[in-house]
C-alpha positions in Angstrom: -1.4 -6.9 -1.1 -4.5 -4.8 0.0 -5.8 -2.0 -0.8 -3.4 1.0 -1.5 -5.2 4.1 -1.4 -3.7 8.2 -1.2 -5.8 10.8 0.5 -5.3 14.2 -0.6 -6.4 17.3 1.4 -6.0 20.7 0.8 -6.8 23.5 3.8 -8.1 27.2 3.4 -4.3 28.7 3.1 -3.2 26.1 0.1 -1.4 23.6 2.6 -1.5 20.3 1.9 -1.9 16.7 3.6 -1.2 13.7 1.5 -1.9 10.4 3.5 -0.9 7.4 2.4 -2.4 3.8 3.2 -2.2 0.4 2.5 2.1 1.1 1.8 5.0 -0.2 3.7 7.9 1.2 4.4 9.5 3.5 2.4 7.4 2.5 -0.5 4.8 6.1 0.3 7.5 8.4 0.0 8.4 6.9 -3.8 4.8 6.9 -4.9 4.2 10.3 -3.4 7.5 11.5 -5.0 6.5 13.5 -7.9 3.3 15.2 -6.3 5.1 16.5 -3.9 7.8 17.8 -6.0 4.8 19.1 -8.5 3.4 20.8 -5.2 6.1 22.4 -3.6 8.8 21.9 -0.9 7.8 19.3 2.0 7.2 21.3 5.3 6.7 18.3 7.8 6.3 14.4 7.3 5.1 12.1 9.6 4.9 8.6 9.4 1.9 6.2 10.5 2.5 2.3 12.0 2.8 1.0 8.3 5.6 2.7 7.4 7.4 0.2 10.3 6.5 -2.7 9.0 8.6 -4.9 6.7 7.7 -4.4 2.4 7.2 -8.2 0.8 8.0 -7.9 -2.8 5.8 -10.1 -4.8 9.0 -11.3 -6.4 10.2 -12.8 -2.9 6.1 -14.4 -2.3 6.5 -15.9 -5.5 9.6 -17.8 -5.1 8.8 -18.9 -1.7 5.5 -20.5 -3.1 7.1 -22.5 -5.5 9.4 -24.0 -3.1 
């Protein structure tokens, strides 16, 4: 897996952008989970290409390698 990394930016009226990289699928909205509820309500999500693509657990890599 690459590099996961969460960019946090907050404008002059308080709102606030959290973007999320190196995460598949649905995987950004559990990491993201508590900030946001530690922030506030969620106005607006959008989603970039990754969160399209297909997770790989390690657990499912690992037991195709030892096959």
């Amino acid at each position: 897996m690459g590099m996961q990394q969460i960019e946090i930016q907050v404008d002059h009226d308080g709102n606030v952008t959290v973007h999320v990289e190196g995460v598949k699928g649905e995987e950004c909205i559990r990491i993201t989970k508590n900030l946001e509820e530690a922030l506030g309500s969620v106005t607006d999500r959008s989603f970039c290409a990754e969160f399209f693509e297909e997770q790989v657990s390690e657990r499912t890599a690992e037991k195709v390698s030892k096959l």
